[in-house]
C-alpha positions in Angstrom: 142.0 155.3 62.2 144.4 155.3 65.3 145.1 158.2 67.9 147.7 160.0 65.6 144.7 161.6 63.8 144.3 163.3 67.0 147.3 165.5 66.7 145.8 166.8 63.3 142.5 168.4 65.5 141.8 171.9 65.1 138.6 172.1 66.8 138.0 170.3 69.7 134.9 170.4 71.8 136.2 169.8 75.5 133.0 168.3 77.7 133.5 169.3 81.9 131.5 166.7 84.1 129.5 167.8 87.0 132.0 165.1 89.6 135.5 167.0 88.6 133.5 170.4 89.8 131.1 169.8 92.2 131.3 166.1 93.0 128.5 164.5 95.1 131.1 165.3 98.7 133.4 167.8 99.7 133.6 171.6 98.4 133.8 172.5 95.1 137.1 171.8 93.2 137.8 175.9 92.6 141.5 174.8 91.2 139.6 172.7 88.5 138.3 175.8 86.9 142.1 177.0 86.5 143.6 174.0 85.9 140.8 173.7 82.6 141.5 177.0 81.6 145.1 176.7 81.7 144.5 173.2 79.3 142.2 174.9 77.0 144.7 178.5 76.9 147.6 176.0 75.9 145.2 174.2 73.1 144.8 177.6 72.0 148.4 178.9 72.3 149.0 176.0 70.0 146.8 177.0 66.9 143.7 175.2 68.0 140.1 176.1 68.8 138.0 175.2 71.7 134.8 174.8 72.9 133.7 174.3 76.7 130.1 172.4 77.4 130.4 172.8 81.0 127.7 170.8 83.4 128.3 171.4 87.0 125.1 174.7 87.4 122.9 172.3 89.4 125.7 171.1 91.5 126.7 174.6 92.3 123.5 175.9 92.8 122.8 173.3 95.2 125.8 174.1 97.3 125.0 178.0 97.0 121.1 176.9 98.6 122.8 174.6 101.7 120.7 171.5 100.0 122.5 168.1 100.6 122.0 166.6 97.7 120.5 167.3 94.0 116.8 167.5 94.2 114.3 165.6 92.5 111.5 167.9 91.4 112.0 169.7 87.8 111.1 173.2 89.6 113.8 172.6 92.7 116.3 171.7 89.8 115.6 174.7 87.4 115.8 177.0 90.9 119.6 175.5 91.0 120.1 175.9 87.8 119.4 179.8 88.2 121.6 180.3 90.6 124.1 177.9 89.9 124.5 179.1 86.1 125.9 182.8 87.1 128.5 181.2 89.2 129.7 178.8 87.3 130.6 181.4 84.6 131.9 183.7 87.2 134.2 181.2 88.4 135.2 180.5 83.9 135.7 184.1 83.8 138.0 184.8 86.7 140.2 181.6 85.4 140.1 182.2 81.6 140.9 185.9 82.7 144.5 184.7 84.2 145.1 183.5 80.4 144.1 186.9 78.7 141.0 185.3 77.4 137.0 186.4 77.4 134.4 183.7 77.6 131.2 183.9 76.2 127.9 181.8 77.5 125.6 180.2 75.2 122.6 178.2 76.7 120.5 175.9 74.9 117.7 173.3 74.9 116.7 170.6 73.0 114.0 172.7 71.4 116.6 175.3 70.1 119.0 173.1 68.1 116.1 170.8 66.8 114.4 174.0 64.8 116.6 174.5 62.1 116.8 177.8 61.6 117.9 178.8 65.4 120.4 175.4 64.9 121.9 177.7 62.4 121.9 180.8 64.2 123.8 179.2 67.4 126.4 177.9 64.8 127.1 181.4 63.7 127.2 182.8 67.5 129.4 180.8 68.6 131.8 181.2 65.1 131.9 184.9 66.1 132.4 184.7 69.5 135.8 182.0 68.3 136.5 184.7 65.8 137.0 187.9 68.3 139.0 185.7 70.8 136.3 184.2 73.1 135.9 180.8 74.6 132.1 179.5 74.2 131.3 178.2 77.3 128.0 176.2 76.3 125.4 174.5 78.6 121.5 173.4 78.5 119.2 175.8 79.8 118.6 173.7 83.0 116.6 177.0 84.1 113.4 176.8 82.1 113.8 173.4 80.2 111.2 170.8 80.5 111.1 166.8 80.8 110.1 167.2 77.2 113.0 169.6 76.1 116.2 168.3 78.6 119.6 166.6 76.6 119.3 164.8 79.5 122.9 165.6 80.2 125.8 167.6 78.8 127.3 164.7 77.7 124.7 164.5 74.5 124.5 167.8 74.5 128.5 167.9 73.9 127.7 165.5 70.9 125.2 167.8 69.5 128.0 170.9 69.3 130.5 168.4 67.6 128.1 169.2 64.8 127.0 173.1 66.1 131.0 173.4 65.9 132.2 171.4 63.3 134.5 170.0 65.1 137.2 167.2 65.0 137.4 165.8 68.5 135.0 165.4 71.3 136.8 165.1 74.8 134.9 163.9 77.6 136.6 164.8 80.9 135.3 162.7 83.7 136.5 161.7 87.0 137.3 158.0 85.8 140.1 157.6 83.5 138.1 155.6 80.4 136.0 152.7 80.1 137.0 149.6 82.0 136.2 145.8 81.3 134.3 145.7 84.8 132.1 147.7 87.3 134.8 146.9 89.9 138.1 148.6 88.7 139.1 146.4 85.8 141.6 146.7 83.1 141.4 150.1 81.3 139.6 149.8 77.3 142.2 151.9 75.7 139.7 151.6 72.3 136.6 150.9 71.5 136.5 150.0 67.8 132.9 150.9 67.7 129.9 151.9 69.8 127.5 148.8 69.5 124.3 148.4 71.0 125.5 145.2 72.5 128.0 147.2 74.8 125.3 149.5 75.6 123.1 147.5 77.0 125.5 146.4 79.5 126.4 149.5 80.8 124.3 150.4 83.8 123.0 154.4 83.1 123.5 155.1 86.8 123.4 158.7 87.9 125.6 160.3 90.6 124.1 162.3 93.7 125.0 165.8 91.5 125.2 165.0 88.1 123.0 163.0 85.5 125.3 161.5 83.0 127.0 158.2 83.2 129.3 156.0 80.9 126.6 154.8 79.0 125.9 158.5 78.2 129.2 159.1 77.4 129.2 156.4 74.8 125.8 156.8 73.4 127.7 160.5 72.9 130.7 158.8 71.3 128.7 157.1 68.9 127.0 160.2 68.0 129.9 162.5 67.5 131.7 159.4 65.4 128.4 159.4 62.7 129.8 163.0 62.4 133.3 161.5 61.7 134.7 163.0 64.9 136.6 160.9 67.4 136.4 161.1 70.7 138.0 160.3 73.8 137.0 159.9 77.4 139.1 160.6 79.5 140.0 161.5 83.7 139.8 165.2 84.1 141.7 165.6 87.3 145.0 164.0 85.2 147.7 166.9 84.7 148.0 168.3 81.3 145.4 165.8 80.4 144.0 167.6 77.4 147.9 168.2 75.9 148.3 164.3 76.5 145.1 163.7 74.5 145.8 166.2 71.7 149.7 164.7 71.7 148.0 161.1 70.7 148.9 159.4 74.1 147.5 156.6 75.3 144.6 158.7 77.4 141.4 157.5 78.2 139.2 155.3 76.2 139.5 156.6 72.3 136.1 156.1 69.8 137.2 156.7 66.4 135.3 158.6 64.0 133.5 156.5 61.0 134.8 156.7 57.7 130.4 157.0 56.6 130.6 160.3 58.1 127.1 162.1 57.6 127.0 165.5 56.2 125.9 168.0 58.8 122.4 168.7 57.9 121.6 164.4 58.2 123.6 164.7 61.4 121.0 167.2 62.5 118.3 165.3 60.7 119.4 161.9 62.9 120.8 163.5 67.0 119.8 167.4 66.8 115.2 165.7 66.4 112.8 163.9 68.5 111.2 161.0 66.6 107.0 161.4 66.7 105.9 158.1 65.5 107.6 155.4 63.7 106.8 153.3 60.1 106.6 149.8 60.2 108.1 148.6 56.4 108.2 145.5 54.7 111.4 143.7 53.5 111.5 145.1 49.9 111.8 148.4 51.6 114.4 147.4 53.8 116.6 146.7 51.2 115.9 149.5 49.1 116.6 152.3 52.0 120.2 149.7 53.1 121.4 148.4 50.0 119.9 151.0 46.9 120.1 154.1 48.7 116.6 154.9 47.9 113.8 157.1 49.0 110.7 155.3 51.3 107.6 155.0 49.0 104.0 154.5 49.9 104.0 151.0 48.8 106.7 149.5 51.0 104.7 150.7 54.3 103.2 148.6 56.5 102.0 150.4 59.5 102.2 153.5 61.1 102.3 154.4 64.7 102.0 157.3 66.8 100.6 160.9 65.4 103.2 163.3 63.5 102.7 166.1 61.2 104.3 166.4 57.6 107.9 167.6 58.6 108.1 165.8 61.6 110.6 163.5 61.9 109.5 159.9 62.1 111.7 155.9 62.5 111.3 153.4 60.0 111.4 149.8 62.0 111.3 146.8 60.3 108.5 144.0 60.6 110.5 142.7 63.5 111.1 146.6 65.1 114.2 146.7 64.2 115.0 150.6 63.7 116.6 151.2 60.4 116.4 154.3 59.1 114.8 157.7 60.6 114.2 161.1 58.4 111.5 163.7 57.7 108.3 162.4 56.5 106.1 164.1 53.7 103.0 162.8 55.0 101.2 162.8 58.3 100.2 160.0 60.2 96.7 160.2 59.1 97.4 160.7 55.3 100.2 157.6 55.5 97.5 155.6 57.4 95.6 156.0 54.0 98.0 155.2 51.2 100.2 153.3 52.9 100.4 150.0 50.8 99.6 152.4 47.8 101.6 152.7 43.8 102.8 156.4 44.1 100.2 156.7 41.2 97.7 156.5 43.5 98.1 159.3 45.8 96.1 161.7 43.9 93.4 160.2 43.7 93.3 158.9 47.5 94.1 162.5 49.1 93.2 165.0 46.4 96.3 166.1 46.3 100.3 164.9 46.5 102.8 165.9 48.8 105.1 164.5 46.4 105.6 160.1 44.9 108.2 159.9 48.4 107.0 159.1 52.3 110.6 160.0 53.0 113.0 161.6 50.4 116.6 159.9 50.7 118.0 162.9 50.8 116.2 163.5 54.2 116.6 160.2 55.3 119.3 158.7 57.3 120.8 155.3 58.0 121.5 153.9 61.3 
């Protein structure tokens, strides 16, 4: 895949960093807000769709309070949030209004999108809001999320409406202008084949004084959005015409491509949209039937079986080594897999009493990292 596939995007899911609205010192950039809408408007005027995932309601919460920096404290952030959030949109609405378009607000948590059901209904929100000539403007409900529920920042979140949206590019508008070789202002990565855990790990996740994402997050995002098949690119917001650059196939940015094993949507959901509760420890046999056979986990290839889950609840598999392999939606619960585990399928009758079916994991709700 190179960046001409770019040019062939009809959906494109535009992420706004907290540093190109409210960065950590100075005001807050007001001509950012009309210089996104005006991008977005020509996107638009062009026969694509867009969706915003906007961070910046802590930041401008924090300036509407007087406070000098982003607090620490859940309840101090989630009070930002509050007030922050209404001006934010206040501030979309006024510029998308100079374009003749409406924006419409959609807040989520992790909870939301991980229950099915209400994944589903935010889908077709968001479709109708596209369909009568609205912008979605999405963002996590800083105001009443948890530790337990928070993305952790927009930047995942982003990820997460790549498949909400079904989109076909993820742009990640930042206030650097891609990956660079160094923390010190090396040369620019113009691609990055692929998101490895190797380059991970030797990214720093710092966090700015306003915001909480960093470019670690932005590639742990990439990665996510290219399981999806969707490329993405990250790119300096405060660049003119930036997002026609991007959309044109210039060399913007740092570009991810999509993979060609692109998952369907409900595995997608299955794998980024869930919260592993325990894990499964298998034995090699296993491992090469989930990698190499595509088959379903079976009572006999488990080993172990940490933490405490529920039938439904999605679950790892690691191998002997705990190496993650594989995650899905287990049949059993942790108690009931402690039982049979090492068991013939034939087996489970008579253990339990009853069968929740011969598979631990069925393959088709099990997916392959």
């Amino acid at each position: 895949m190179s960046r001409a596939e770019l040019r062939r995007a009809r959906m494109i899911v535009v992420k706004v960093g907290t540093s190109l609205l409210a960065p950590p010192t100075g005001d807050v950039h007001v001509r950012r807000f009309s210089e996104l809408a005006r991008g977005v408007a020509s996107l638009i005027a062009a026969g694509r769709r867009a969706v915003l995932v906007s961070s910046g309601a802590v930041g401008l919460g924090v300036r509407r309070l007087g406070w000098a920096k982003r607090p620490t404290t859940l309840p101090a952030q989630q009070a930002a949030a509050g007030i922050g959030q209404i001006d934010l949109c206040r501030r979309y609405e006024r510029a998308f209004a100079r374009h003749g378009w409406a924006v419409g607000q959609i807040l989520v948590t992790h909870a939301g999108l991980a229950d099915r059901r209400r994944f589903l209904n935010a889908r077709h929100t968001l479709q109708t809001l596209l369909a009568h000539g609205a912008v979605p403007i999405l963002n996590e409900n800083d105001s009443v999320a948890t530790e337990e529920l928070r993305f952790g920042d927009n930047d995942l979140l982003a990820a997460q409406v790549v498949n909400l949206a079904r989109a076909d590019l993820l742009v990640l508008l930042t206030d650097v202008d891609g990956l660079r070789e160094d923390s010190l202002g090396g040369r620019r990565i113009p691609e990055v084949p692929e998101v490895s855990q190797a380059l991970l790990e030797r990214i720093s996740p710092a966090e700015g004084s306003l915001g909480s994402g960093g470019m670690r997050s932005k590639l742990e995002a990439a990665r996510t959005a290219a399981r999806f098949g969707v490329p993405t690119v990250i790119a300096d917001g405060r660049q003119r015409d930036v997002l026609e650059r991007i959309v044109a196939g210039e060399d913007v940015g740092t570009y991810v491509p999509g993979s060609p094993r692109r998952l369907s949507s409900r595995k997608h959901w299955i794998a980024y949209s869930l919260k592993p509760r325990g894990s499964i420890r298998v034995d090699g046999g296993a491992v090469r039937a989930l990698r190499s056979r595509g088959r379903s986990l079976l009572p006999i290839g488990v080993l172990d079986v940490e933490g405490r889950f529920s039938s439904g609840d999605l679950v790892t598999c690691i191998t002997e080594r705990g190496e993650e392999i594989a995650r899905g939606l287990c049949a059993y619960s942790s108690e009931e897999l402690t039982v049979i585990k090492g068991e013939r399928t034939s087996r489970i009758l008579e253990i339990l009493g009853y069968s929740n079916g011969d598979e631990v994991i069925h393959r088709d709700n099990l997916v392959i990292l």
